[in-house]
C-alpha positions as CSV (number, residue, x, y, z in Angstrom):
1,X,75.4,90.6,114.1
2,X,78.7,92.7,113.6
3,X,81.0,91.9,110.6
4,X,83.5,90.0,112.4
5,X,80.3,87.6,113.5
6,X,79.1,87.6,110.0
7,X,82.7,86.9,108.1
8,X,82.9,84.1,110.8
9,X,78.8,82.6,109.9
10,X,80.0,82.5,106.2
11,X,83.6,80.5,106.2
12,X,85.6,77.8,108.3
13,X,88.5,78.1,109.9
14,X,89.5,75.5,108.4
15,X,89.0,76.7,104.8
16,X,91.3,79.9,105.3
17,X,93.9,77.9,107.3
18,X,93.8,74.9,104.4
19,X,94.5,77.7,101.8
20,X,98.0,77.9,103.6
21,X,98.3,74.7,105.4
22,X,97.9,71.5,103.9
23,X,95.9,70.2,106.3
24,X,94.5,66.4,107.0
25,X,91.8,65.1,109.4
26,X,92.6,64.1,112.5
27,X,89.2,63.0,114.9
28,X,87.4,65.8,115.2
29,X,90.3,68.5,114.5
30,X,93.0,68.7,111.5
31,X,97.1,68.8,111.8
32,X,99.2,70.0,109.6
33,X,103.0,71.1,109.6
34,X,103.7,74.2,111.1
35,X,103.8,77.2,108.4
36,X,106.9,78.8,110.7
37,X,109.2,75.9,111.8
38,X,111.1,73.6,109.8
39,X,109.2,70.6,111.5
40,X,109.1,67.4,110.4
41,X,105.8,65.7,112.5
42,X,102.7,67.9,112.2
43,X,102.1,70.0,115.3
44,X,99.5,72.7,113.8
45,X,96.1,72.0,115.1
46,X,92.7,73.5,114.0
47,X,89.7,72.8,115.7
48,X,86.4,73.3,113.4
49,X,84.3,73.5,116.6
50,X,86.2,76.1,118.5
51,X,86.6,78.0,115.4
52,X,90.6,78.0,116.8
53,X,94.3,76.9,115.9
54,X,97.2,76.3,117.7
55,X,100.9,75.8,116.6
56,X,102.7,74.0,119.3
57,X,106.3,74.2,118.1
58,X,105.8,78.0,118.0
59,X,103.1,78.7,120.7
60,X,101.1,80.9,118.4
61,X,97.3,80.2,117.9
62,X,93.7,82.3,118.1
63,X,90.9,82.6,115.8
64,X,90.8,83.3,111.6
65,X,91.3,86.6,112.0
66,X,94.7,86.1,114.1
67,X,95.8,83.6,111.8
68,X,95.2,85.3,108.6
69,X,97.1,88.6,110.4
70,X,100.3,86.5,111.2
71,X,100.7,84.8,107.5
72,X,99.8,88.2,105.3
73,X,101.3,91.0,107.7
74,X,97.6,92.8,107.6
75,X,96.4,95.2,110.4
76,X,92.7,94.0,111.8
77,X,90.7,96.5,109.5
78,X,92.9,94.7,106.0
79,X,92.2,91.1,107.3
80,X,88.7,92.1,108.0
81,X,88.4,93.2,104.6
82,X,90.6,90.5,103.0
83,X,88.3,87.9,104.6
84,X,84.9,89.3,103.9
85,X,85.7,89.4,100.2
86,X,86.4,85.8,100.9
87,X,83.0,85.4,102.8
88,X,81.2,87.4,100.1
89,X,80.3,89.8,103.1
90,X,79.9,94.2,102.0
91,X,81.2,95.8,104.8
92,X,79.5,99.0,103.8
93,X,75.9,97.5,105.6
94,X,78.1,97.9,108.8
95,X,79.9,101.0,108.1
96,X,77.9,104.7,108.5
97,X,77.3,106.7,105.5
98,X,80.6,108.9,106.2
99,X,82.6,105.5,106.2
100,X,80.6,103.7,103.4
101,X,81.1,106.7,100.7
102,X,85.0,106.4,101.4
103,X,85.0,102.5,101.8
104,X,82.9,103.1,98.2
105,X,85.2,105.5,96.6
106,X,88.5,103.2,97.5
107,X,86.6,100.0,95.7
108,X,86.3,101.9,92.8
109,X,89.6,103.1,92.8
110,X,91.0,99.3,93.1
111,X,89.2,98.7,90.3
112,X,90.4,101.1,87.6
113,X,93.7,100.4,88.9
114,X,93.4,96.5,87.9
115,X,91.8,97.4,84.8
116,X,94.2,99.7,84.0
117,X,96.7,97.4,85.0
118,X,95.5,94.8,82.1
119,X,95.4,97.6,79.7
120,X,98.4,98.7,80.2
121,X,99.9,95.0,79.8
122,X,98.0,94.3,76.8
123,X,99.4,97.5,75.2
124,X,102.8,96.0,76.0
125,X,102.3,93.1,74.0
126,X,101.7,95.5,71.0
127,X,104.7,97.6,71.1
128,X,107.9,96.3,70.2
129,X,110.1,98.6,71.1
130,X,109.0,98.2,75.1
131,X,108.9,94.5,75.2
132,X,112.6,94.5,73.8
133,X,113.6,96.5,76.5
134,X,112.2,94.4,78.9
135,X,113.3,91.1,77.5
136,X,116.6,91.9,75.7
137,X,117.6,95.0,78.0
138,X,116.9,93.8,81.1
139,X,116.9,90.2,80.4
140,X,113.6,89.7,82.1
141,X,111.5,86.2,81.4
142,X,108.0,86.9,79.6
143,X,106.9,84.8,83.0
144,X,108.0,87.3,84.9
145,X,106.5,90.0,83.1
146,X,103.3,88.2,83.6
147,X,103.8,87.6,87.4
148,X,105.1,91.2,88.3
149,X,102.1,92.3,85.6
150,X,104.5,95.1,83.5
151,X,103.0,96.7,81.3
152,X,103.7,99.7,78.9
153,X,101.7,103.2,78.6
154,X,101.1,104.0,75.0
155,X,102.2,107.8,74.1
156,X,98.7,109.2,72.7
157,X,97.7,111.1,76.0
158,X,94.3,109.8,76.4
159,X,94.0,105.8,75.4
160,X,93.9,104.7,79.0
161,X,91.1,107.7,80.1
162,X,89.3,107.1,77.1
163,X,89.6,103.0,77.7
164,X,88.5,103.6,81.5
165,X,85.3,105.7,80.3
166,X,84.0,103.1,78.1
167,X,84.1,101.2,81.4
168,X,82.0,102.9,83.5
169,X,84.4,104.8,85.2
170,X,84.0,108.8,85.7
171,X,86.6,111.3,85.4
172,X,86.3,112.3,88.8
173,X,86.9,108.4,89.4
174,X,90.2,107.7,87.3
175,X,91.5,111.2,89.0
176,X,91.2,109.5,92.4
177,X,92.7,106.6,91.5
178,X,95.9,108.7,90.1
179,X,95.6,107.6,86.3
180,X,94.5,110.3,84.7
181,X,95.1,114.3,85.0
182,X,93.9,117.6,83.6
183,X,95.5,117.7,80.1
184,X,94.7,120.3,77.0
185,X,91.4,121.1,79.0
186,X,90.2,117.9,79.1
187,X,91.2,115.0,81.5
188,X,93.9,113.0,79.7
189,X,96.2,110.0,80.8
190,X,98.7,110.6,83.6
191,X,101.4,108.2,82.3
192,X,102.5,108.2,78.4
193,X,105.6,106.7,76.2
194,X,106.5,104.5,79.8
195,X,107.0,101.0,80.9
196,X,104.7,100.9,83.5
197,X,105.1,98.8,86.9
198,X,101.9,97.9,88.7
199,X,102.1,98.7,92.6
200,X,100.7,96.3,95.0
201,X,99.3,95.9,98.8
202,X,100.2,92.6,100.5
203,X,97.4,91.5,99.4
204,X,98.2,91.6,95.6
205,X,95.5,94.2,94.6
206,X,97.7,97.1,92.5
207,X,96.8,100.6,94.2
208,X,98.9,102.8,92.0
209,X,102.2,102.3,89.1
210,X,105.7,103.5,89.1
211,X,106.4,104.3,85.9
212,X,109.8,104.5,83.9
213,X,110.7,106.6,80.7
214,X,111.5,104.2,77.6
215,X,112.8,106.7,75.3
216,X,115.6,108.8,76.4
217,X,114.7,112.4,77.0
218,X,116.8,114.9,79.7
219,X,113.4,116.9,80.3
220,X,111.8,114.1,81.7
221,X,112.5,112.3,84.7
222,X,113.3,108.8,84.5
223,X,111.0,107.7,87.2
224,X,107.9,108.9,88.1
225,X,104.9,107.3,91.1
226,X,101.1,107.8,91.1
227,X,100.0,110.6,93.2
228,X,99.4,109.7,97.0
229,X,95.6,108.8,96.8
230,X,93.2,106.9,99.3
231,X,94.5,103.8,98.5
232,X,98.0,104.2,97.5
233,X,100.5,106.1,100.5
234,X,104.5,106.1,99.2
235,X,105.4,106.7,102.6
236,X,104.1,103.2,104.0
237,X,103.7,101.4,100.8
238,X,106.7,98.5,100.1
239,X,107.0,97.3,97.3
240,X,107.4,93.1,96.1
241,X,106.0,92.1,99.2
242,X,102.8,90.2,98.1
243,X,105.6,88.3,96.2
244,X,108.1,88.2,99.1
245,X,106.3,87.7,102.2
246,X,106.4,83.6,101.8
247,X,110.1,83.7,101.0
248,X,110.3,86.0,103.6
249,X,109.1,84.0,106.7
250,X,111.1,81.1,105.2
251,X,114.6,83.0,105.2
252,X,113.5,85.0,108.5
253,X,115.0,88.1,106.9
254,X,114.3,90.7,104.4
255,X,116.7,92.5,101.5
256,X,115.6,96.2,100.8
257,X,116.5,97.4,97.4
258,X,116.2,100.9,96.0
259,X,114.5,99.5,92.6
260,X,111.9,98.1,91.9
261,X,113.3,96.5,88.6
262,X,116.3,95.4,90.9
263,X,113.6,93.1,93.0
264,X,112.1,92.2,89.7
265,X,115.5,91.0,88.8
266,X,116.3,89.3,92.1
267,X,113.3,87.5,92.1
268,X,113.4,85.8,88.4
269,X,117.3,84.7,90.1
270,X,114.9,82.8,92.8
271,X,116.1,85.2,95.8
272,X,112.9,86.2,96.6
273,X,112.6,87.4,100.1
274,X,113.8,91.0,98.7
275,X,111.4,94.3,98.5
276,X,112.3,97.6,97.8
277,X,111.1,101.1,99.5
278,X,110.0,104.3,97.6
279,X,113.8,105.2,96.1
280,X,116.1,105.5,99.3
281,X,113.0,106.9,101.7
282,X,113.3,104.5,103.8
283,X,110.2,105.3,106.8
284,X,109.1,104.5,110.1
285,X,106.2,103.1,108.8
286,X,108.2,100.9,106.3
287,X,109.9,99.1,108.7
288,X,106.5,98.2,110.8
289,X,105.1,97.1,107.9
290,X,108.3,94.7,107.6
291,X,108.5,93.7,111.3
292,X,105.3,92.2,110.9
293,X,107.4,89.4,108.8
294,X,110.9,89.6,110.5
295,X,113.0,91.2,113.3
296,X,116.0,91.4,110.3
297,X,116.0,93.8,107.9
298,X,118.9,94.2,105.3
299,X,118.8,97.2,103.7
300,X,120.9,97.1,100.1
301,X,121.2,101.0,99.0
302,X,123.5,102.5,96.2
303,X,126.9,103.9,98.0
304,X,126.4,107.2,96.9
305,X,125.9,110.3,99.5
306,X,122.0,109.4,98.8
307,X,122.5,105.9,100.5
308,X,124.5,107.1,102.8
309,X,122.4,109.8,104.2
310,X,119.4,107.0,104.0
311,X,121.3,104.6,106.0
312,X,122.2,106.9,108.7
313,X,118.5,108.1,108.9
314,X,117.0,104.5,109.4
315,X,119.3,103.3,111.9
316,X,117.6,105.4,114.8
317,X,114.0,104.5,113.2
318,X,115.1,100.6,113.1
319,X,116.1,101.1,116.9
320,X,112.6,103.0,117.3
321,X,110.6,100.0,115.8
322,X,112.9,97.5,117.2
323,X,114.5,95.2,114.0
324,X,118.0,94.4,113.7
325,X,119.3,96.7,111.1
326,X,122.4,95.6,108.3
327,X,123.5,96.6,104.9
328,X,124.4,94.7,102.2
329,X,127.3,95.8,100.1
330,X,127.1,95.2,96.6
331,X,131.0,94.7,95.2
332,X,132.0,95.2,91.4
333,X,128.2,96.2,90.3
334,X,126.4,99.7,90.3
335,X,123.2,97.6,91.9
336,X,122.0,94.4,92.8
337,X,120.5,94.4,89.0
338,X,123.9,94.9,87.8
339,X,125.6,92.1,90.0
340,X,122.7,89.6,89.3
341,X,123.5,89.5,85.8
342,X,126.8,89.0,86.8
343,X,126.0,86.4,88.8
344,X,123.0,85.4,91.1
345,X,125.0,83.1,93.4
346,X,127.3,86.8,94.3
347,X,124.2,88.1,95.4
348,X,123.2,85.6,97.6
349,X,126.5,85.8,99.2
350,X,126.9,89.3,99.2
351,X,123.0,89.4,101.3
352,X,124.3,86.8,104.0
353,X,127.4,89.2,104.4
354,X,125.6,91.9,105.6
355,X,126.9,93.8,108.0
356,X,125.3,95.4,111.1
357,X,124.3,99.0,110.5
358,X,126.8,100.9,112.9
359,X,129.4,98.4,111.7
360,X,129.2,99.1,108.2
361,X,129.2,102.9,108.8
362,X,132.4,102.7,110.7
363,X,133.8,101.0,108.0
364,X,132.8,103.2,105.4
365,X,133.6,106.3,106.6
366,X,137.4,104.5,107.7
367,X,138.0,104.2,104.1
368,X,136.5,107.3,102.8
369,X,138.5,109.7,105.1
370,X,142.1,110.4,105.7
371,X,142.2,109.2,110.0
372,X,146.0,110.2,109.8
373,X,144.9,114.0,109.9
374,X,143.3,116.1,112.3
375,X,140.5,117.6,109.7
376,X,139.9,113.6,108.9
377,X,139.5,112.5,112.5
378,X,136.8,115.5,112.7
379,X,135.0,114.4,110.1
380,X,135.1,110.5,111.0
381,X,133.6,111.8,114.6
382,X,131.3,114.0,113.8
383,X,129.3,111.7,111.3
384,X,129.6,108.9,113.4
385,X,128.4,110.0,116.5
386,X,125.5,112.0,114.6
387,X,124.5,108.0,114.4
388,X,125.8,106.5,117.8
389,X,124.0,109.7,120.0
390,X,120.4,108.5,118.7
391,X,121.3,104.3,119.8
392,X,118.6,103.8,122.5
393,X,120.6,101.5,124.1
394,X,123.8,102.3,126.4
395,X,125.9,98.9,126.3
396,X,125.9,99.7,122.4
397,X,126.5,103.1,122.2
398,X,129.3,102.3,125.1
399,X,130.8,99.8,122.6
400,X,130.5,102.1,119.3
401,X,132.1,105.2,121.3
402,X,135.2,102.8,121.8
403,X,135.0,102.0,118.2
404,X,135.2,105.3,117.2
405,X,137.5,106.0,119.5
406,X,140.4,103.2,118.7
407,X,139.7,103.8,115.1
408,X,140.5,107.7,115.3
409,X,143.3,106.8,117.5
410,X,142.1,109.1,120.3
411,X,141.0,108.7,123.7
412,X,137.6,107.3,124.7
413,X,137.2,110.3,127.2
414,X,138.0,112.8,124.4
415,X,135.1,111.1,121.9
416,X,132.7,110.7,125.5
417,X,133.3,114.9,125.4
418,X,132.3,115.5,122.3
419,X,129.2,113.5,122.6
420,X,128.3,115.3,125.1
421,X,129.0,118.9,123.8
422,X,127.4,117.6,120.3
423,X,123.7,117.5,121.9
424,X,122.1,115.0,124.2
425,X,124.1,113.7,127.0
426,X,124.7,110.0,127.2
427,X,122.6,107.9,129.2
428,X,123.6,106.1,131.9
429,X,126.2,103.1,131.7
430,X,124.9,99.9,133.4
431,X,128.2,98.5,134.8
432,X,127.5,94.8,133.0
433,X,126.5,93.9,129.7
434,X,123.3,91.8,129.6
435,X,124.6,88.0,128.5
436,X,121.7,87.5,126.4
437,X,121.2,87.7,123.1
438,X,117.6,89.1,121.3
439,X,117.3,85.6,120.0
440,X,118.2,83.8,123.0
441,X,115.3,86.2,125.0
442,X,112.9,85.3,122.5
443,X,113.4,81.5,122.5
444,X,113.2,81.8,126.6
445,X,109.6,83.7,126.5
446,X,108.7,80.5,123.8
447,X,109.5,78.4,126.1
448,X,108.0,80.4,129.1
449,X,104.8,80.7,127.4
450,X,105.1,76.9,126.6
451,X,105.1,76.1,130.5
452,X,102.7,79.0,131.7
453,X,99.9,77.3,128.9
454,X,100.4,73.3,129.4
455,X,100.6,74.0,133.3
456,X,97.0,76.0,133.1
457,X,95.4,73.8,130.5
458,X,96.0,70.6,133.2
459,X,94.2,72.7,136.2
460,X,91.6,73.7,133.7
461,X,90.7,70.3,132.4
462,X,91.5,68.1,135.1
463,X,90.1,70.2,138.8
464,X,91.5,67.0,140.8
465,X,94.8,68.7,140.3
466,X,94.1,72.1,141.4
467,X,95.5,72.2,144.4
468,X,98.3,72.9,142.9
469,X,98.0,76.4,141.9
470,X,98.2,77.1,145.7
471,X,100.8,79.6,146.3
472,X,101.0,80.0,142.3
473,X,101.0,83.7,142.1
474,X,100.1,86.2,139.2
475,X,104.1,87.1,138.9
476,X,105.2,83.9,137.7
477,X,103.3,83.7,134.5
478,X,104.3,86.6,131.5
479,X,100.8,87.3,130.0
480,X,97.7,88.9,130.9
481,X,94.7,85.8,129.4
482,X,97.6,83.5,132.3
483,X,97.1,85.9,135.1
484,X,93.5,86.2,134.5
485,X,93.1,82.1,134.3
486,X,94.8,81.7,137.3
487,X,92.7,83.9,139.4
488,X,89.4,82.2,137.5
489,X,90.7,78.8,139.1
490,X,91.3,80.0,142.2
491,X,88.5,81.6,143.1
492,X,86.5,78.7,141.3
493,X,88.4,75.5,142.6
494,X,84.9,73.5,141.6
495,X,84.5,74.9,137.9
496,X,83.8,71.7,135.7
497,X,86.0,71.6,132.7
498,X,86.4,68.1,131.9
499,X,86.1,67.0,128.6
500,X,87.3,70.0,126.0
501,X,84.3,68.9,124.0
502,X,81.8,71.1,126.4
503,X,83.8,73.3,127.6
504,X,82.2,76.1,125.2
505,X,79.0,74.9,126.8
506,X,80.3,75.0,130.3
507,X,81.1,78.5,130.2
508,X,78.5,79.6,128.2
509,X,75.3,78.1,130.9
510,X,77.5,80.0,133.9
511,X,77.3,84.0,132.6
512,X,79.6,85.1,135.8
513,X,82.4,82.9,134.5
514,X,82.2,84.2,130.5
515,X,82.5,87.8,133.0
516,X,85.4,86.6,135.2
517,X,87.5,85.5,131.7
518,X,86.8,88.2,130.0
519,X,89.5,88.9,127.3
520,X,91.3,84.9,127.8
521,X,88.1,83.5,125.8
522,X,90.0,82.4,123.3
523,X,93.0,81.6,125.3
524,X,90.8,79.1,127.4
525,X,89.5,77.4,123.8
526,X,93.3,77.4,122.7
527,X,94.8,75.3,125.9
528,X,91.4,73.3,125.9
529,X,92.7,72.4,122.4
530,X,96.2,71.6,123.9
531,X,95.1,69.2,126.5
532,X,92.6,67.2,124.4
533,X,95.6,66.8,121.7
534,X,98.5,66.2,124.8
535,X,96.9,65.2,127.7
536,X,93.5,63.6,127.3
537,X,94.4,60.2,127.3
538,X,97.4,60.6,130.6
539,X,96.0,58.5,134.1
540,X,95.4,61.4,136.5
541,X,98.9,59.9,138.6
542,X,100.5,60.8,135.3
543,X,98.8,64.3,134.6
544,X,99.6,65.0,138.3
545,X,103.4,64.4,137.9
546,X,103.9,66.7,134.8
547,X,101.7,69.5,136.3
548,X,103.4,69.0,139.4
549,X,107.2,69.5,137.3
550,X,105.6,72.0,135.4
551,X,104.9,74.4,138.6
552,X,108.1,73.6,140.0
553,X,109.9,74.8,136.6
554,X,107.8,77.9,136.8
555,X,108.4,78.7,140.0
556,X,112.2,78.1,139.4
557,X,112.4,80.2,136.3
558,X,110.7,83.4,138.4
559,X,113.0,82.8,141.6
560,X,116.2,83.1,138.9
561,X,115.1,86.1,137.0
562,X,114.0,88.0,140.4
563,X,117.4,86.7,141.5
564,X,119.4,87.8,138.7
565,X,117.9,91.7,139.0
566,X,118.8,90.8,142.7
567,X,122.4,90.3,142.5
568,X,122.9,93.7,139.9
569,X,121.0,96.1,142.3
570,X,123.5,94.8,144.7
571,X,126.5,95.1,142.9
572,X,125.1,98.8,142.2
573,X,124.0,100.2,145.9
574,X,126.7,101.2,148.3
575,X,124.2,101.3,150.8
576,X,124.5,99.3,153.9
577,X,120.6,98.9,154.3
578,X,119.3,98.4,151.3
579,X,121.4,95.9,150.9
580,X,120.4,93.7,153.8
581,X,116.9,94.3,152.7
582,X,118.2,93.0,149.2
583,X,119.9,90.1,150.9
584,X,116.6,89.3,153.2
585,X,114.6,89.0,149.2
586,X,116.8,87.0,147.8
587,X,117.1,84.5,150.8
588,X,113.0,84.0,150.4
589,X,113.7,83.6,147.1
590,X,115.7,80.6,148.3
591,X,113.0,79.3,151.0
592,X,110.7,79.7,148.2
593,X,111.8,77.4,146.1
594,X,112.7,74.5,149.2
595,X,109.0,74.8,149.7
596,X,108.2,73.4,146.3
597,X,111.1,70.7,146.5
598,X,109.8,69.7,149.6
């Protein structure tokens, strides 16, 4: 048995769903409301003997592991680990002895980080001088100092190493785990005199501290971060968002702060779907980590040359990764800190004024250079099309080169030229700009994936009805478990799969067929779980009509999209023939969808 198998032996599906979902029995499965829509009537299903879930009003569903993914933004190997804990299951029987020395080595770093973690807050409780700053300074709630764990790092030089020791813990160990360093020739604490902040993964175990100075001292730098170690990477690591992820998927965006202690503060204000990155290093792998939670990321960075220079450096990474990019500006404040304790509510109204990325940089650089000169209109171009030359897509940088253009009251050929002289050439125009918006697209694949899955889970269950996946074609359905469904019906017309109940059994007495689905396994369980909630009870006159309207929508939906790239490759060719040949596709287009009417 693998660990996936054993994790699976040892918990329910519905236990690690429940401890999200409040979830009620329904026959043989549970329902509860949907943990990403605002519904009202429960439409999230889990079924204990499939070991599945499905979300109808967002079309999501698979196994534990899938499930657990989507809610805490984990890769495979985090959930894995995440849920074994849960299962009580050591990874490090599966693992070689390569893998189970460094699987060893990060345990035991996690846990002198949390115990330091609680030393370090109990030493804040001692020291008055720290807590005032936290509670009188920065106004923070002692329930907030609890939640976000601070903690303060007494001056001595070696309480925490010597606290650690008495623990268990070696030197070589606390080294690892960033906490301690080589000091008067003896290994002595790596933090002293500083309030410490406890770093967390999105799981909430802390793999390292940022630490701030308390006492003012020009030697010292305010700041300073644990050492990259094998648990703690500044590069991918964002900070808040065990706290934020919930808020998060709620809002459907996220506010990136430079400070920590400004997400602290916008937190205890109860805007809590805000994070922050290392300082202004915004990275590549920061916003992955983010687009696991949402497509909108607002990044809120000081207006200095620093936040400048940052914002201009994500925009081509947020195109890269593919998230909507905007900035937040922060009015009459140095931060967000700042404008909090001002007032929260200008916050919250300066986060849903965000602007989009190029937008804002227009903007700012409008204001910050004289356009009425020649030397300013240099300026304004060069820094702007530094930005618009690394857009991925042409319609925007086509729009953003007219920006410029109108706004330095110059030609648009003249700003085209200097693109082009600046470095890579522009690529080319497409002569219409698509009609669709990125959230319109995405509702359309919902609801394409909606029609692909209730069409197949009728043939599946009911084989009376599958004559109607003649002429169906691999083309009209979007994913690869549909096309390889399809083709399992068709070339099995007979296969049994009444009753959703045996359906596991069915396919696991006929070994060729577990062969022939390969890789839709769980796709099968999931619409099997569809029709027994939707479908079970419908007359097979009934079940016939829908799938029937169901394959004519389907069909309809593919003749207009292959229609649609029809009509622009004719407005592009100037070629006679290949235009008839165009004209010949798109009139079997047409014949194709009177066969289905008819």
């Amino acid at each position: 048995m693998d660990a996936v198998a054993e994790v699976k032996s040892r918990i329910t599906i519905e236990d690690v769903v429940g401890e999200y979902v409040q979830l009620k029995r329904a026959g043989r499965n549970f329902k509860g409301l949907s943990p990403w829509t605002n519904e009202r009537t429960p439409s999230f299903i889990v079924s204990p003997e499939k070991q599945i879930w499905h979300d109808f009003s967002s079309g999501r569903g698979g196994d534990m592991f899938s499930f657990v993914m989507e809610m805490e933004g984990l890769d495979f190997r985090g959930t894995l680990e995440h849920l074994a804990r849960k299962a009580g299951v050591d990874l490090e029987k599966f693992n070689g002895g390569q893998s189970r020395g460094r699987s060893r080595q990060k345990a035991r770093a996690i846990e002198a980080l949390e115990l330091s973690a609680r030393f370090y807050q109990k030493q804040l409780t001692v020291n008055k001088s720290a807590l005032n700053y936290l509670i009188k300074d920065r106004k923070f709630k002692r329930e907030t100092l609890l939640a976000w764990q601070l903690g303060y790092a007494p001056n001595t030089g070696f309480a925490l190493t010597d606290f650690l020791t008495k623990h268990g813990f070696t030197t070589d160990e606390t080294k690892l785990a960033g906490v301690s360093t080589e000091r008067s020739r003896r290994q002595g604490d790596m933090f002293r005199g500083r309030i410490m902040i406890p770093l967390h993964d999105g799981r909430g175990s802390v793999i390292g501290f940022t630490a701030r100075l308390l006492a003012e001292n020009k030697d010292a730098p305010k700041y300073i971060n644990t050492p990259q170690t094998p648990v703690y990477d500044k590069s991918g690591h964002v900070y808040g968002l065990h706290l934020a992820k919930e808020a998060i998927r709620k809002t459907g965006y996220v506010v990136v702060v430079e400070g920590n202690m400004d997400v602290i503060a916008s937190h205890q204000a109860g805007v809590k779907n805000v994070v922050a990155s290392a300082g202004t290093a915004m990275t590549e792998r920061h916003l992955r980590e983010l687009k696991r939670f949402t497509g909108d990321v607002r990044l809120c960075f000081d207006a200095d040359q620093a936040g400048i220079t940052a914002t201009e450096r994500a925009i081509p990474l947020a195109q890269k990764v593919g998230v909507n990019l905007s900035i937040v500006s922060v009015k009459d404040a140095k931060d967000p800190d700042e404008l909090i304790q001002k007032n929260p509510k200008d916050w919250q109204k300066a986060i849903e004024e965000a602007k989009y990325a190029p937008d804002w940089l227009i903007e700012h650089y409008k204001y910050a250079l004289d356009l009425s000169s020649a030397q300013g209109k240099r300026a304004f171009t060069d820094a702007l099309l530094a930005t618009i030359r690394q857009l991925t897509d042409s319609v925007e940088q086509e729009h953003y080169l007219k920006a410029v253009a109108e706004a330095a009251d110059t030609s648009l050929e003249a700003v085209r030229s200097k693109l082009a002289a600046g470095g890579a050439a522009m690529t080319s125009l497409p002569r219409k700009k698509p009609a669709v918006s990125a959230t319109q697209m995405d509702k359309d694949e919902v609801e394409h994936k909606r029609l692909q899955d209730h069409f197949l889970a009728m043939t599946l269950m009911q084989p009376k009805i599958r004559p109607l996946l003649k002429n169906m074609k691999p083309e009209y359905f979007s994913g690869d478990p549909q096309k390889t469904l399809l083709e399992f019906l068709q070339k099995n017309p007979d296969f049994k799969g009444e009753g959703s109940k045996d359906l596991i059994e069915v396919l696991a007495a006929k070994p060729a067929a577990i062969k022939q689905l390969q890789g839709a396994s769980d796709y099968v369980k999931i619409i099997g779980l569809q029709f027994e909630e939707l479908y079970q009870d419908l007359s097979l006159a009934d079940l016939r009509e829908q799938a029937a309207r169901l394959k004519h929508r389907l069909i309809e939906r593919y003749v207009n999209t292959q229609k649609t790239q029809l009509a622009e490759q004719m407005h592009d060719t100037t070629d006679e023939v290949q235009l008839q040949k165009l004209i010949k596709k798109a009139n079997q287009l047409n014949n194709l969808i009177k066969v289905v009417e008819d």
